[in-house]
GUGUZA-592789 format. One line per 2 residues: number of its first residue (from 1); their letters; for each residue x, y, z of N, C-alpha, C. Coordinates in steps of 0.2 Angstrom, whole numbers. Example, Ala and Ser with C-alpha at 12.3 -4.5 7.8 and 13.67 -1.06 7.14 Angstrom:
BEGIN
1> AS> 66:-28:39:62:-22:39:66:-16:39 ~ 64:-11:35:68:-5:36:64:0:39
! end
This chain:
BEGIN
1> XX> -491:-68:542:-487:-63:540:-485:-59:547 ~ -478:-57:546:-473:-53:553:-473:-46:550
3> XX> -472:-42:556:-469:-35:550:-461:-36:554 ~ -458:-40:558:-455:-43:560:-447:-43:557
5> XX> -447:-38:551:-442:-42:547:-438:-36:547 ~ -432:-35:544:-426:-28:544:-424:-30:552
7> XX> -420:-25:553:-415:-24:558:-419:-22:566 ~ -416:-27:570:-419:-29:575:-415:-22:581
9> XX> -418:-21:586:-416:-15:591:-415:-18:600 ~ -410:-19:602:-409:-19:609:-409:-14:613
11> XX> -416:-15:617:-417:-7:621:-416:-10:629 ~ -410:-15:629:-411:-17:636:-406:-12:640
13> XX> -404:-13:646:-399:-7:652:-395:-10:652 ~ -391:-12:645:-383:-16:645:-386:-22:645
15> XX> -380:-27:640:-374:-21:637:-381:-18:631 ~ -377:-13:627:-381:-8:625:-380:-11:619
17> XX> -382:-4:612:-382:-6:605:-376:-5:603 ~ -372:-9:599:-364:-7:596:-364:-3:592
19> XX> -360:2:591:-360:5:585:-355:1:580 ~ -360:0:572:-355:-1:567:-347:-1:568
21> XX> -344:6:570:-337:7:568:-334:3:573 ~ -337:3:580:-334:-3:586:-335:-9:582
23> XX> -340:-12:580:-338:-18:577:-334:-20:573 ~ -333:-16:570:-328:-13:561:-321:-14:562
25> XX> -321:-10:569:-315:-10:572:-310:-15:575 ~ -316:-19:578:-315:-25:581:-313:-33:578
27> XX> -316:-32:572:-315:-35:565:-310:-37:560 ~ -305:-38:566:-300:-42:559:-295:-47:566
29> XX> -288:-48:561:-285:-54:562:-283:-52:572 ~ -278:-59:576:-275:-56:581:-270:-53:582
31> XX> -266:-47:585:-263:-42:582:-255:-45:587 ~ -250:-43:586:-245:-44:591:-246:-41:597
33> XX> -244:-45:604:-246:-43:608:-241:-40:612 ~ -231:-42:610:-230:-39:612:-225:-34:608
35> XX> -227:-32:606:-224:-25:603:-228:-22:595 ~ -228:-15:592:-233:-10:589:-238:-9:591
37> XX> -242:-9:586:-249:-5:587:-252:-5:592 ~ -255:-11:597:-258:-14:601:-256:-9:606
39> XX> -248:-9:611:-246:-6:611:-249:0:616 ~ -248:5:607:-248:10:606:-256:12:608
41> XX> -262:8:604:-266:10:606:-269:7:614 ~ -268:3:616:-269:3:622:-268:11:629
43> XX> -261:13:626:-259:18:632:-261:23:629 ~ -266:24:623:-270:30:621:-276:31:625
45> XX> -277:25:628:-284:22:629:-287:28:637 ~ -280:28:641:-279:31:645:-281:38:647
47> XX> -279:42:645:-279:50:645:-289:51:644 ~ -291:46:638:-298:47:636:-301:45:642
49> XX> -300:40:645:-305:33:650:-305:41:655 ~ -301:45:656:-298:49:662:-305:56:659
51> XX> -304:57:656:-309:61:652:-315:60:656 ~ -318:54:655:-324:53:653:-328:52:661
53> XX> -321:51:664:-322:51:672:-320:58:674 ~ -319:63:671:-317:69:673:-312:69:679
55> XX> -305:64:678:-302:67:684:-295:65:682 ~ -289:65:685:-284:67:685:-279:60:689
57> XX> -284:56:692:-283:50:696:-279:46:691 ~ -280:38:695:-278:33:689:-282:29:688
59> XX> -282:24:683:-286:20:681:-284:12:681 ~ -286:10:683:-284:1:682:-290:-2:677
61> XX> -287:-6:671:-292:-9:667:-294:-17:668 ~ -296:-19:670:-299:-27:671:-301:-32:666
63> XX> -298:-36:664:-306:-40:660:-310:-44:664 ~ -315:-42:666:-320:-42:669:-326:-41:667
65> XX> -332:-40:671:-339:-35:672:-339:-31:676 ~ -343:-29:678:-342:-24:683:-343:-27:689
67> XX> -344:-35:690:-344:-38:696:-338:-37:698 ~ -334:-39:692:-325:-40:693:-323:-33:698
69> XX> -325:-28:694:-323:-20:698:-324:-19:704 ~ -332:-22:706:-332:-21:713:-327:-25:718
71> XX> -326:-29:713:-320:-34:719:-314:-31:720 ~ -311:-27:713:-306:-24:713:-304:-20:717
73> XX> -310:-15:718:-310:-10:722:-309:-13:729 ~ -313:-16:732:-314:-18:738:-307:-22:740
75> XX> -304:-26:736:-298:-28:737:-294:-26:737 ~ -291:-17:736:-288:-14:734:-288:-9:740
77> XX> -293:-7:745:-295:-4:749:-297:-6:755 ~ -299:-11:755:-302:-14:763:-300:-21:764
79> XX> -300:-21:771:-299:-29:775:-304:-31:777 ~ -304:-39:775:-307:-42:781:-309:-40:786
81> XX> -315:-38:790:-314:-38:796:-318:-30:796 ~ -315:-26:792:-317:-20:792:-324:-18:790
83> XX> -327:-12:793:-332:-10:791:-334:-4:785 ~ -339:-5:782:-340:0:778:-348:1:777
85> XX> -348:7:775:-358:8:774:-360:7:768 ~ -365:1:765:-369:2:757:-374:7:759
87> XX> -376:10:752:-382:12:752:-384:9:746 ~ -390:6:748:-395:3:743:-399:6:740
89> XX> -400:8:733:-405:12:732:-408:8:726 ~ -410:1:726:-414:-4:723:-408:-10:721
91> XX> -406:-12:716:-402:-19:717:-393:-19:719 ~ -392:-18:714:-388:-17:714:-380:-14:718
93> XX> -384:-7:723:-378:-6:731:-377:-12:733 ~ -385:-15:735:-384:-19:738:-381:-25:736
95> XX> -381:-27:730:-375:-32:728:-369:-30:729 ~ -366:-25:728:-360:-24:730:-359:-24:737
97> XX> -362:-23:741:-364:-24:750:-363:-31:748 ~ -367:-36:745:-367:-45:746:-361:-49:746
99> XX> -358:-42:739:-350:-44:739:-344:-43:742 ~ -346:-37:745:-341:-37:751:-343:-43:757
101> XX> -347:-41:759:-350:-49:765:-347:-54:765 ~ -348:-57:756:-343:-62:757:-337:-63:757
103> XX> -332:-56:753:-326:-57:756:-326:-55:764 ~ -330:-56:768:-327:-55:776:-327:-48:776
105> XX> -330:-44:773:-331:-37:775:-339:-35:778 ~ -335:-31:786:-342:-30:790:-347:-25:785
107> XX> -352:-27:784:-357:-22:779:-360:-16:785 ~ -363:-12:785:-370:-8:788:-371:-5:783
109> XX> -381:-7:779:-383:-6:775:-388:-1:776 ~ -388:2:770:-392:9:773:-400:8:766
111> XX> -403:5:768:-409:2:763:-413:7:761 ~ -415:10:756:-419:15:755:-424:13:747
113> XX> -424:5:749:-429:3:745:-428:3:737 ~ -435:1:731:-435:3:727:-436:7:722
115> XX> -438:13:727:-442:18:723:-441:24:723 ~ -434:25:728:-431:31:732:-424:32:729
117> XX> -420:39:730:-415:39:730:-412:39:736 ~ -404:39:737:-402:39:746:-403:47:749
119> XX> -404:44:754:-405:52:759:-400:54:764 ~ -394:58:759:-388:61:765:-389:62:773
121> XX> -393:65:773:-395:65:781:-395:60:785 ~ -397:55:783:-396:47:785:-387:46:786
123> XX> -383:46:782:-378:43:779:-375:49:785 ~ -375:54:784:-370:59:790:-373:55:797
125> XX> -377:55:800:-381:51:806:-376:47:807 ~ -376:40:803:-373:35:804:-367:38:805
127> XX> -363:41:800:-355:44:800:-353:46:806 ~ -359:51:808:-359:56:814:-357:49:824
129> XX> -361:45:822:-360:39:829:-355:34:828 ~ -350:35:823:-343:31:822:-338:36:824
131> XX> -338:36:830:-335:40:835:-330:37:835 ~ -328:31:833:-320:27:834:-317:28:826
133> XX> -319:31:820:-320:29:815:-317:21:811 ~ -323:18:813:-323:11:811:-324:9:804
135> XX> -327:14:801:-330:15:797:-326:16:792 ~ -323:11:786:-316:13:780:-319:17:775
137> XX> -326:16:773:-326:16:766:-335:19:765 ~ -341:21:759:-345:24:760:-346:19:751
139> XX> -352:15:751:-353:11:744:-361:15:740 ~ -360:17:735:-365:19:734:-365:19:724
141> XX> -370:17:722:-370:18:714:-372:26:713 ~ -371:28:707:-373:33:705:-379:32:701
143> XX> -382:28:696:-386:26:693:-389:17:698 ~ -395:17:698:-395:9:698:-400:6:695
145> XX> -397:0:691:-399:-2:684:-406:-5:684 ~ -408:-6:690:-415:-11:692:-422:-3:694
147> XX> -419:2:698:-423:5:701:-425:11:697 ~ -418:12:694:-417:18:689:-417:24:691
149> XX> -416:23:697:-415:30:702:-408:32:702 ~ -407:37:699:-398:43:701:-399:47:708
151> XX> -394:44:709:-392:48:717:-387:54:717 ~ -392:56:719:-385:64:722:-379:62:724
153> XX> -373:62:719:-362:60:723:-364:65:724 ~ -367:71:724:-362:78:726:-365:79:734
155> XX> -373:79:736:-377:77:741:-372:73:746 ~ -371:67:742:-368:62:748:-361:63:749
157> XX> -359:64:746:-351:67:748:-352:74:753 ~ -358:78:752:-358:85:758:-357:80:762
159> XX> -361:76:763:-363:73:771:-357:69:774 ~ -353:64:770:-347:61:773:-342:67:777
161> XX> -343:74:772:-338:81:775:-341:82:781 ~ -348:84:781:-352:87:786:-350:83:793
163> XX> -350:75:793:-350:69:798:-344:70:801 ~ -337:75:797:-330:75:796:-328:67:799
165> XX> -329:63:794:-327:59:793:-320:54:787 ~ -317:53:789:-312:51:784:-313:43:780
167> XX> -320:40:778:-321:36:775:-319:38:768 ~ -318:33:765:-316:32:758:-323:34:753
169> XX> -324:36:749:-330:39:745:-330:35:739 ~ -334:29:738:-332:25:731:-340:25:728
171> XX> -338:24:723:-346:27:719:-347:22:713 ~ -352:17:709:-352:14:705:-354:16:701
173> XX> -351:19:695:-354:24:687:-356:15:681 ~ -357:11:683:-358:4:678:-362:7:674
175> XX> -367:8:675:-376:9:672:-373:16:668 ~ -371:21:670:-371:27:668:-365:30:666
177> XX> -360:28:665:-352:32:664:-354:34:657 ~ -352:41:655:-353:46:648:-361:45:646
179> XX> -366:44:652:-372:46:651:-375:52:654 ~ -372:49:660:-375:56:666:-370:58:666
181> XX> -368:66:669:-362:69:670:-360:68:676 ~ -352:66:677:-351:66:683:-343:67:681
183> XX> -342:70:690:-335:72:690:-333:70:696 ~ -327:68:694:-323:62:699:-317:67:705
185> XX> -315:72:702:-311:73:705:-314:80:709 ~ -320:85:704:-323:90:708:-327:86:711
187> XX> -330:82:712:-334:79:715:-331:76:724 ~ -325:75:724:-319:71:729:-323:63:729
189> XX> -325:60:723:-323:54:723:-316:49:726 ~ -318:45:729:-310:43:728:-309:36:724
191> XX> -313:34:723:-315:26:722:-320:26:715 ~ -317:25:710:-328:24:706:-325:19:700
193> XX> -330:14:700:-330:8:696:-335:10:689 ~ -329:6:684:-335:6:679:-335:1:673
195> XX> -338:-1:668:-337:-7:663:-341:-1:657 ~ -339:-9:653:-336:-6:645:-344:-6:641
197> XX> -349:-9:643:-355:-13:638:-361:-7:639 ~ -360:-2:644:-365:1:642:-365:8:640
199> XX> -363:12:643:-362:23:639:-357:19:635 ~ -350:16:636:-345:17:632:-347:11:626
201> XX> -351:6:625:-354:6:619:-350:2:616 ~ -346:-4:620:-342:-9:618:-344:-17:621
203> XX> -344:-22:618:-344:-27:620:-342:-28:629 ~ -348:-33:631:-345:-33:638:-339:-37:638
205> XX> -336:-35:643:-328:-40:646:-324:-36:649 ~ -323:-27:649:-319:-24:651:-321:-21:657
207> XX> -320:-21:664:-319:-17:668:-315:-12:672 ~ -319:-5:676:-310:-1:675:-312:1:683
209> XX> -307:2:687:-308:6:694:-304:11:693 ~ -307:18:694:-303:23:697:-302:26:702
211> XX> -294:28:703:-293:27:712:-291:37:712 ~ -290:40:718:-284:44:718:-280:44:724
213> XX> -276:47:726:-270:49:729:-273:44:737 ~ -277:46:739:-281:45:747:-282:36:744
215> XX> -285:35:739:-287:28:739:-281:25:738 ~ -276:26:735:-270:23:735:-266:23:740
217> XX> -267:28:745:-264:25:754:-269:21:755 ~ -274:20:756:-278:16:758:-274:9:755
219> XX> -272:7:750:-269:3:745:-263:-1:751 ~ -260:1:755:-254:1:758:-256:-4:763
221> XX> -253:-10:765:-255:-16:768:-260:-22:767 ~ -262:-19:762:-269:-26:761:-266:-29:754
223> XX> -268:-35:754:-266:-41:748:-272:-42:744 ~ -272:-38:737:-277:-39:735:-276:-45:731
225> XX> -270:-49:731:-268:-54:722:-265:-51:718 ~ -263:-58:716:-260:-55:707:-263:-52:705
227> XX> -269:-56:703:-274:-51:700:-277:-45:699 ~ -281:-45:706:-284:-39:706:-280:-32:709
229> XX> -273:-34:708:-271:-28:713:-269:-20:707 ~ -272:-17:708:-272:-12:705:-265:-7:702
231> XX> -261:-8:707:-253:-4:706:-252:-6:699 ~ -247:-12:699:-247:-12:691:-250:-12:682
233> XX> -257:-12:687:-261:-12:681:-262:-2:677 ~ -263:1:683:-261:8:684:-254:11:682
235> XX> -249:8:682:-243:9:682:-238:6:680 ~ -237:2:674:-235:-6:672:-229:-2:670
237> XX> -224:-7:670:-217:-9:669:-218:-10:663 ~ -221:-16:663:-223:-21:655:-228:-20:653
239> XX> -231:-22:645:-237:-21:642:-241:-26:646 ~ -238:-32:650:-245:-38:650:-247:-35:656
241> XX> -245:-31:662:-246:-30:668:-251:-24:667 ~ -256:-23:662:-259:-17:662:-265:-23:662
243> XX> -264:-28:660:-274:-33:660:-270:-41:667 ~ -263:-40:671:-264:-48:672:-261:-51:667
245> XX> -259:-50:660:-259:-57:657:-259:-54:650 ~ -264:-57:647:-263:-59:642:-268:-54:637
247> XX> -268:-46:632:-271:-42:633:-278:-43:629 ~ -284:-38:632:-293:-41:627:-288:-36:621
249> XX> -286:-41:619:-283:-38:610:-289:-33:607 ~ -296:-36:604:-301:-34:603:-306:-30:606
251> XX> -307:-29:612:-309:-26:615:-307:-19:614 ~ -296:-20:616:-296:-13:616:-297:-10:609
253> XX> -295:-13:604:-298:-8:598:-307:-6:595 ~ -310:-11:598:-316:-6:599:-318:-1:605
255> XX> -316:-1:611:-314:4:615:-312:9:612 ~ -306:10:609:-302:15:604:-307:17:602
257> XX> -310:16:597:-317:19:594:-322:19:596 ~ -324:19:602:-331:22:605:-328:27:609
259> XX> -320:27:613:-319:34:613:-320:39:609 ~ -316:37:603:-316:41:600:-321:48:596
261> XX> -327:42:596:-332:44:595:-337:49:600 ~ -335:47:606:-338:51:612:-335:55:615
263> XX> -329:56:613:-323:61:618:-321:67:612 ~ -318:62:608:-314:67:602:-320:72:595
265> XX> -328:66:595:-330:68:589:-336:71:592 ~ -339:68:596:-346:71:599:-346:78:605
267> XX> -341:74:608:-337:79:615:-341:74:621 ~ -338:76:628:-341:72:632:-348:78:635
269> XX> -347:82:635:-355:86:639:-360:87:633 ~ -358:86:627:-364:86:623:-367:78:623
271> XX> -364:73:624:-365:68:624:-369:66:631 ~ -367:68:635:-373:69:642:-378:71:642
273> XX> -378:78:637:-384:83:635:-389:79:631 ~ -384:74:625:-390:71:621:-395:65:624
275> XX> -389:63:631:-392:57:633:-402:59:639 ~ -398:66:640:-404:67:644:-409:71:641
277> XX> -408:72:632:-414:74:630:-417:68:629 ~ -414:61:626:-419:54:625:-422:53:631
279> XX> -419:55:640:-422:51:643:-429:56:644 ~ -429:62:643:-435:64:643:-439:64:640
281> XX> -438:62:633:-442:58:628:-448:55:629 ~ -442:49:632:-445:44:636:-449:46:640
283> XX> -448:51:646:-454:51:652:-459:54:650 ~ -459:59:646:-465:60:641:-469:57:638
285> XX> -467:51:634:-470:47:635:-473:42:638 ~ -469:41:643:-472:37:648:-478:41:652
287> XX> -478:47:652:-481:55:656:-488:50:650 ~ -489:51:646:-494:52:640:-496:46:642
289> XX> -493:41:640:-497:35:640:-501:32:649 ~ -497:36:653:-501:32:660:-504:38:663
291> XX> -508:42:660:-514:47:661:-520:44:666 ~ -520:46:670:-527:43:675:-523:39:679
293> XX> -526:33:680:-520:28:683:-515:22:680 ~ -514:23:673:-509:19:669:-502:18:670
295> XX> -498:18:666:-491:16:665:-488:22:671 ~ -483:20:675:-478:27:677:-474:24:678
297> XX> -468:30:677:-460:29:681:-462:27:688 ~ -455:20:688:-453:18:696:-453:26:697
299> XX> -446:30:699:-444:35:703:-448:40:701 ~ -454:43:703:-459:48:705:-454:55:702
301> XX> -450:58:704:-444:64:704:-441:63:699 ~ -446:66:693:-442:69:687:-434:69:688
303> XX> -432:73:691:-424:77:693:-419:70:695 ~ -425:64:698:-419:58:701:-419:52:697
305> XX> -423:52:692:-420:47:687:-414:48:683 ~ -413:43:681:-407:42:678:-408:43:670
307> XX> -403:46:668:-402:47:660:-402:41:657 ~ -400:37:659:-396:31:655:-403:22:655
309> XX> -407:23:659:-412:18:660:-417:20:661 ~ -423:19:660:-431:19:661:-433:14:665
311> XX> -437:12:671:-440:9:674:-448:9:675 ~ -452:5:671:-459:5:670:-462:1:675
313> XX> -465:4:677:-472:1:682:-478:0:677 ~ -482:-6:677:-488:-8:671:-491:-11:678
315> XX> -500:-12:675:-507:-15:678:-500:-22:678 ~ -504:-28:683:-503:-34:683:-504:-37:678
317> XX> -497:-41:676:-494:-45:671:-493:-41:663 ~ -496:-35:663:-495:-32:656:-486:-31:654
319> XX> -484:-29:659:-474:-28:655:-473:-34:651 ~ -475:-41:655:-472:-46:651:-476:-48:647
321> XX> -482:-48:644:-485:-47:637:-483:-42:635 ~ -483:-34:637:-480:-29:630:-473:-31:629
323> XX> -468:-36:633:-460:-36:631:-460:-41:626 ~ -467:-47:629:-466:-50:621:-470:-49:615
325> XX> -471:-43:615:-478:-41:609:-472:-39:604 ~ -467:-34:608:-463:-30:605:-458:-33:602
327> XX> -457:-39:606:-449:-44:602:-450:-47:597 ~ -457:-50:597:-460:-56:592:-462:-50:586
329> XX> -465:-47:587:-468:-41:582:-464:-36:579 ~ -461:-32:585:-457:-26:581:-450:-26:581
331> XX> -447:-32:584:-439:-32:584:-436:-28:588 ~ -440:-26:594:-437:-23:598:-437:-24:604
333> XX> -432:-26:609:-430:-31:614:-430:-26:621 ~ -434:-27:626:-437:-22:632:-432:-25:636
335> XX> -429:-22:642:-428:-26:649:-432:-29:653 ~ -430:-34:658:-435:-36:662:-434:-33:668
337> XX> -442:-34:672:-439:-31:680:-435:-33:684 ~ -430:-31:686:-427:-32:691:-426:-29:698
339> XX> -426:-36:704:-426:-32:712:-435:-31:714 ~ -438:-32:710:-446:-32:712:-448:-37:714
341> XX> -445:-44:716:-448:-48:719:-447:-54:712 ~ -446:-61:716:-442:-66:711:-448:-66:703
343> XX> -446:-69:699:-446:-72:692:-451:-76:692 ~ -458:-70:688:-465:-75:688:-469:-73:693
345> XX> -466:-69:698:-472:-66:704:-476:-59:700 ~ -479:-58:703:-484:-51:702:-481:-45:702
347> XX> -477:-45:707:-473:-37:707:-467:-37:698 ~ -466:-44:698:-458:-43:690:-464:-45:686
349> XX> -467:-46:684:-473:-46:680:-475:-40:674 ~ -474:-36:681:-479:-31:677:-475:-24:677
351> XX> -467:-23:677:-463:-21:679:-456:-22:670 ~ -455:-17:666:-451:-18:662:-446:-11:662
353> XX> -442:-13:659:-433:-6:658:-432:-6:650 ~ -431:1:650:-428:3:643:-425:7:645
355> XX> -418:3:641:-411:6:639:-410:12:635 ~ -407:15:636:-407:21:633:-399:26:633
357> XX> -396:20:633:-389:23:634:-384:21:627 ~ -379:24:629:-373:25:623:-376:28:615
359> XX> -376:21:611:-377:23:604:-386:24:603 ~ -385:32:603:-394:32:603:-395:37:600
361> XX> -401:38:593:-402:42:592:-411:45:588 ~ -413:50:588:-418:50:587:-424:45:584
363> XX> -422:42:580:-424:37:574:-425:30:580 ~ -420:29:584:-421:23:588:-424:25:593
365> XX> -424:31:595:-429:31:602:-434:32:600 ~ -437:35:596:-447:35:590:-447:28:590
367> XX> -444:26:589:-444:16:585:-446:14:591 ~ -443:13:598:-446:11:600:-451:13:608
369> XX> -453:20:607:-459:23:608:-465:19:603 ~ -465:19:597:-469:18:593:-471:10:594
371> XX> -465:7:595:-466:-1:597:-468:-2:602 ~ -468:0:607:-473:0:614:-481:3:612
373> XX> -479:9:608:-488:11:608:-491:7:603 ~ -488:4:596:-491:-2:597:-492:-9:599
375> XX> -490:-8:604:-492:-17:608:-499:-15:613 ~ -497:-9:615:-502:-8:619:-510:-6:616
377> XX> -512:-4:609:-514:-6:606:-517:-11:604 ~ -513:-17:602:-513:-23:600:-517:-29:606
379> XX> -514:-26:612:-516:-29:617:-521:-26:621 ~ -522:-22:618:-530:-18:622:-530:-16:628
381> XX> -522:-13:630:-521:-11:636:-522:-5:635 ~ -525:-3:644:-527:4:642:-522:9:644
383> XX> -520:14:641:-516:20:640:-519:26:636 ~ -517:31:640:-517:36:637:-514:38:630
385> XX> -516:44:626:-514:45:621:-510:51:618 ~ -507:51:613:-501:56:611:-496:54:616
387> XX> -491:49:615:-485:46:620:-479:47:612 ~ -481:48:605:-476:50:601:-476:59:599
389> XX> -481:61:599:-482:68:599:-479:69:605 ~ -478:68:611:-475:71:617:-468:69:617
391> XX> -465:62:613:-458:65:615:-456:68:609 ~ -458:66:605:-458:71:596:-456:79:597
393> XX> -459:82:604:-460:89:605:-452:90:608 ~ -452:85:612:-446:86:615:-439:88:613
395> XX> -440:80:607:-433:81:603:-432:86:598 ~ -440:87:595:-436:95:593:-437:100:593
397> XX> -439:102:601:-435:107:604:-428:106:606 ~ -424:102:606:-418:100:606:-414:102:600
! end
């Protein structure tokens, strides 16, 4: 006998859970593509996307992931040959670093491990000794989906001013766009990449780069391609120049309705606000159950996690028994670790992520607190107790 049965929960870091009405929405025949509706709802799509980034800038949409974005951007902004600084703040910067490398862009990596956020004071240092300024561009995520650490854009943008340096400021929102709050244009972003599968709550395939007025002279002289070059996707003559070709028909009308739902019906700062009453749910719980020396958050500073992911540290080999106590049992799907060393070693072992972005709401985050604290039960793992009373307090006081 399973208790295994009813409706199943993906609580992985993307893609996320869809809402009904995206699916709903997404749900019927193929529409024309080149004239009505489509269209129409495409260029609505625009002003929202602009929202949710807080800025005034322009927007190029992809069919992509967000691997595709980082290309765009970098294609879009930098040559071969040129240099730029990543910062690494567990997986992810630094794949965007891998991906520049291989297009033939000079990298200097500013490593700050997996348990940290970035340290501005580093970042102006190095700004500060590019006395020739060689230096194009500054690569850094806002959220990063392995470490689960959010980094101060406002911190590290002091620091590129501070250095008076004229690098480009490009920022990766993937993990965290309409999760955490971020503003593109207060903030003097120039550059921020983001995809469709996780805050915005749509099937993966869509990628977006946002540029402004400085990143678009940068624009002037380099060959991104057909493809990836951002002008007319941002500013099209014709409907098919807004994707390259041929339009994600479906996509955009799920998109339509997951905007709609976070810009128009929920509002965007209250949907920020609900994202980081779950995630401290969540660390409450996790506070509760790794009392003495059990379960804890990778990133130590409450303040530097991220809204949008949870990253657990567990005893040896426990995350991959409790990931599979929870799937097999409760129908609820945990992340694995990633960036803690390869698949099947002792550090990803014992290492799990819970999602907790876009379509989330109370009933789903108990669901799956309660799923964890029963596997750890079941498995006779030792934890501390009240991890549902602790985030139960949370939510309503909310």
């Amino acid at each position: 006998m399973s208790l295994n049965h009813g409706r199943t929960q993906l609580a992985i870091p993307g893609p996320s859970v869809i809402p009904e009405r995206v699916l709903l929405a997404m749900h019927r025949p193929s529409p024309n593509i080149y004239e009505g509706e489509l269209i129409e709802v495409t260029h609505s799509l625009v002003p929202d996307l602009k929202t949710v980034a807080q800025t005034k800038g322009d927007v190029a949409i992809y069919i992509a992931n967000g691997h595709g974005a980082w290309e765009a951007a970098l294609r879009n902004t930098i040559a071969p040959g040129e240099k730029v600084v990543v910062i690494a703040t567990g997986r992810f910067g630094a794949g965007w670093g891998d991906l520049a490398k291989d297009m033939g862009i000079e990298t200097i990596v500013l490593d700050f491990g997996m348990h940290s956020d970035a340290d501005p004071q580093k970042l102006e240092e190095v700004l500060r000794a590019d006395t020739k300024g060689e230096i194009k561009a500054v690569l850094t995520v806002q959220t990063d989906t392995a470490s689960s650490v959010r980094n101060d854009v406002v911190a590290l943008r002091k620091a590129i001013d501070a250095a008076g340096h004229d690098a480009l400021y490009m920022v990766d929102c993937i993990a965290c766009l309409g999760c955490d709050a971020f503003h593109m244009d207060e903030w003097s972003v120039d550059v921020m990449v983001a995809a469709c599968q996780k805050g915005l709550m749509t099937p993966a395939g869509l990628g977006f780069v946002y540029f402004n007025d400085k990143a678009a002279q940068a624009r002037n002289g380099k060959q991104p391609g057909f493809y990836f070059d951002w002008v007319p996707r941002a500013d099209p003559e014709m409907y098919y120049q807004f994707f390259g070709g041929t339009a994600p028909t479906h996509h955009i009308y799920g998109l339509r309705e997951a905007l709609d739902m976070m810009v128009h019906e929920e509002g965007l700062e209250a949907c920020w606000k609900r994202h980081e009453t779950i995630a401290r749910a969540y660390c409450s719980a996790v506070e509760a159950w790794g009392e003495g020396d059990g379960m804890h958050h990778n990133i130590a500073d409450k303040t530097k996690r991220s809204n949008a992911v949870s990253t657990i540290t567990t005893g040896p080999g426990e995350a991959a028994k409790m990931r599979k106590w929870v799937e097999e049992n409760a129908g609820v799907t945990l992340g694995i670790g990633l960036g803690f060393g390869a698949p099947g070693s002792v550090e990803f072992v014992r290492r799990f992520r819970i999602g907790h972005m876009g379509h989330q709401n109370i009933a789903m985050t108990m669901g799956v607190i309660g799923s964890i604290d029963c596997a750890l039960k079941a498995l006779n793992i030792k934890h501390g107790d009240g991890a549902l009373d602790a985030a139960s307090k949370v939510l309503a006081a909310h």
